[in-house]
C-alpha positions as CSV (number, residue, x, y, z in Angstrom):
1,X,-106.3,-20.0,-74.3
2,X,-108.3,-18.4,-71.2
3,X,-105.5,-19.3,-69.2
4,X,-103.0,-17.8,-71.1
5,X,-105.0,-14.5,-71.6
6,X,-105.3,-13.9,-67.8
7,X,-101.5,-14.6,-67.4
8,X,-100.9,-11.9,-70.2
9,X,-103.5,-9.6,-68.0
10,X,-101.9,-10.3,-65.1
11,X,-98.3,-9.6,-66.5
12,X,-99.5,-6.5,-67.6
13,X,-100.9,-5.2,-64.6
14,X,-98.1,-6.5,-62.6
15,X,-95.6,-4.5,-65.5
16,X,-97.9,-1.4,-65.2
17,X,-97.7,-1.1,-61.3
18,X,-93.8,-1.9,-60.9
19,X,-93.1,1.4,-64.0
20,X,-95.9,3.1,-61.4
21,X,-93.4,3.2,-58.2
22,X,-91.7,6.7,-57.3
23,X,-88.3,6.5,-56.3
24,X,-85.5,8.3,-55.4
25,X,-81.7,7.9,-54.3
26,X,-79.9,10.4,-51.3
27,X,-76.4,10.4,-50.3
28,X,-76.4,10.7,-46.2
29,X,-72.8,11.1,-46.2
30,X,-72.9,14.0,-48.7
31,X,-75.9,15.7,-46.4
32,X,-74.3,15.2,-43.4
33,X,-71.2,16.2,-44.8
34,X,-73.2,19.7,-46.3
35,X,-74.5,20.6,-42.4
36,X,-72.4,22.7,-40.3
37,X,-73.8,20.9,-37.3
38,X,-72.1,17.6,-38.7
39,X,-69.1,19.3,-38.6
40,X,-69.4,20.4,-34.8
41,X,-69.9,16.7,-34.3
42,X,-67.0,15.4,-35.9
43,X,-64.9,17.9,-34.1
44,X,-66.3,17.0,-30.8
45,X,-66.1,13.5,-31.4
46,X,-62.2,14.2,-32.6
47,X,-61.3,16.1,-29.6
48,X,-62.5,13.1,-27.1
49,X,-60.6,10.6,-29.1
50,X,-57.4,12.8,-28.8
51,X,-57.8,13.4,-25.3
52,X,-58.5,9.7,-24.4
53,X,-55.8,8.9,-26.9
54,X,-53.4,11.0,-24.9
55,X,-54.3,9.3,-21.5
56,X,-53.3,5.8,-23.4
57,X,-49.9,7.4,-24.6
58,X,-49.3,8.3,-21.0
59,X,-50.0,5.1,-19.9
60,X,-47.9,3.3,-22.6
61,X,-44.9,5.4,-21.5
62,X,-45.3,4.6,-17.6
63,X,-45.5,0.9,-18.8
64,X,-42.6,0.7,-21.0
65,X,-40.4,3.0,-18.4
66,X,-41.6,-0.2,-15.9
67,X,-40.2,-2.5,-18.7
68,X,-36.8,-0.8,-18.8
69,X,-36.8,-1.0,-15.3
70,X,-37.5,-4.3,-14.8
71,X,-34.7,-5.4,-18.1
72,X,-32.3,-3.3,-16.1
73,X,-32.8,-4.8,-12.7
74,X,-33.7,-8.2,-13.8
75,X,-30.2,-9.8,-13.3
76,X,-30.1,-8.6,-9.7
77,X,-34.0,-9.8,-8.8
78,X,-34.6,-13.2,-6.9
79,X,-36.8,-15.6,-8.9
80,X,-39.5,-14.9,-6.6
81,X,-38.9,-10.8,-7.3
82,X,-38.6,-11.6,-11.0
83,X,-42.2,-13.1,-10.5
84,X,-43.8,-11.0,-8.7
85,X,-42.7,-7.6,-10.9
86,X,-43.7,-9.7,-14.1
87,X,-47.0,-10.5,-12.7
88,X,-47.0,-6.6,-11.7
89,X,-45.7,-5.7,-15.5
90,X,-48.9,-7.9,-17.2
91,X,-51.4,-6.6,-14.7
92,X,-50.2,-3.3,-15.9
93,X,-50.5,-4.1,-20.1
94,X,-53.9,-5.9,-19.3
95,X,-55.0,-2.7,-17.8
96,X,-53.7,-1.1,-20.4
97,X,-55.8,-2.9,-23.6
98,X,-58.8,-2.8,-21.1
99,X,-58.6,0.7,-21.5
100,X,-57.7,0.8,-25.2
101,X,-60.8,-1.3,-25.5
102,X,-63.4,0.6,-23.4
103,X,-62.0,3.9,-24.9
104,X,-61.9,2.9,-29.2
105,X,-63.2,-0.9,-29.4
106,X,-66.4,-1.9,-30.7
107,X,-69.1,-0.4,-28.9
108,X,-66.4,1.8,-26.7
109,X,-66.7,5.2,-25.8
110,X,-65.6,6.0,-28.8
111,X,-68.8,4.6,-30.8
112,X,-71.0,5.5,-28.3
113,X,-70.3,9.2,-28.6
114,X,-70.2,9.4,-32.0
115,X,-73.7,7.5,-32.1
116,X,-74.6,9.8,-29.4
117,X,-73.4,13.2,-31.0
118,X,-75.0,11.7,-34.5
119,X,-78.7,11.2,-33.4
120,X,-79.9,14.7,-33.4
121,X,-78.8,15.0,-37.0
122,X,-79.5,11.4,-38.0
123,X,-83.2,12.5,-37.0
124,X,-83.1,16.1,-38.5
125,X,-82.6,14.3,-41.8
126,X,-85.0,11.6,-41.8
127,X,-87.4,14.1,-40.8
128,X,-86.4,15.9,-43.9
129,X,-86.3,13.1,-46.2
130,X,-90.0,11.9,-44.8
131,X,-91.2,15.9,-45.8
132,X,-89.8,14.9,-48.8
133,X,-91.6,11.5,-49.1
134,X,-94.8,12.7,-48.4
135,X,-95.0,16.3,-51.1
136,X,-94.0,14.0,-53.7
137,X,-95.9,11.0,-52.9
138,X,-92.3,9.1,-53.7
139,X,-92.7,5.3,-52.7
140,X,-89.1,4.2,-52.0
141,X,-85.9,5.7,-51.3
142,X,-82.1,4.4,-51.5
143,X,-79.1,5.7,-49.8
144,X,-76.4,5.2,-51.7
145,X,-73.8,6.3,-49.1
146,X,-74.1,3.5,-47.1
147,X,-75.0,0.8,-49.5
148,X,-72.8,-0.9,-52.2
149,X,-75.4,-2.7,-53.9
150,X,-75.9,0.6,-56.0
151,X,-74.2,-0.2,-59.0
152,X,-75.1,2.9,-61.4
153,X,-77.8,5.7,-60.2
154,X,-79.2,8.1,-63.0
155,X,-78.0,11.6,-61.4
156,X,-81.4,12.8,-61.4
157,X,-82.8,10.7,-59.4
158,X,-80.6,12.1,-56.7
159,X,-82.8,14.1,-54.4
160,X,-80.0,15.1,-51.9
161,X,-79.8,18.5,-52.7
162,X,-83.3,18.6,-52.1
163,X,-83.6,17.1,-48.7
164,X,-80.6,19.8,-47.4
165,X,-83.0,22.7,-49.2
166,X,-85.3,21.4,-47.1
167,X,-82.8,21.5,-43.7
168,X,-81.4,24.9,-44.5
169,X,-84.4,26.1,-45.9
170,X,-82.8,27.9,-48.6
């Protein structure tokens, strides 16, 4: 009988401290997506992808002119000048998705400026959302941007607006 009456205390205390827990939910993407810097960013980030995407186009067409080329010469070539411009032709696609890779693969240039351009805000808004933390004494907060674990989220519970009030100051 003791035992069970401590286990009941215990359940209680437990049930009273878990209903006791602040929480709140933010959408990043629907901050981020509210800051005119963000939008700067994007644009930036948009405008290096085009230009590097333009220097791959330019390459693409040098190669497959060299593939016409070579499929309009090949008849006339010696087996060792058929071997020596195909080696030439693969060097040239090899370079080709090395560049593709440094410029958009994982980790590229690509990444790396967008993670680049990103941290200044990424910071403004943690900053916010810690201002936020700390006035309201809240003990945990959810993103559900990022997240797909977030099944259903009572709208109220949705502090975004208040973390960009908090940015714009408005």
């Amino acid at each position: 009988m003791k035992q069970l009456f401590t286990l009941l205390i215990a359940l209680a205390a437990f049930a009273t401290s878990a209903t006791a827990q602040k929480y709140i939910i933010i959408d990043t993407r629907y901050i981020f997506d509210k800051m005119p810097e963000y939008k700067q960013v994007q644009t930036a980030v948009n405008a290096a992808a085009a230009d590097w995407q333009k220097e791959i186009d330019s390459k693409q067409a040098i190669l497959d002119k060299a593939y016409d080329e070579y499929d309009s010469q090949q008849s006339m070539l010696s087996a060792d000048a058929r071997k020596k411009k195909e080696a030439d032709l693969f060097n040239k696609e090899k370079e080709l998705r090395d560049l593709q890779k440094k410029r958009f693969g994982f980790e590229g240039d690509l990444f790396k400026k967008r993670q680049e351009a990103m941290q200044p805000l990424q910071e403004k808004v943690n900053r916010a959302v810690q201002k936020l933390v700390m006035d309201n004494g809240y003990d945990l907060v959810l993103d559900k941007s990022e997240g797909k674990s977030i099944i259903f989220a009572d709208p109220k519970l949705d502090k975004s607006d208040a973390v960009l009030k908090l940015l714009t100051g408005k």
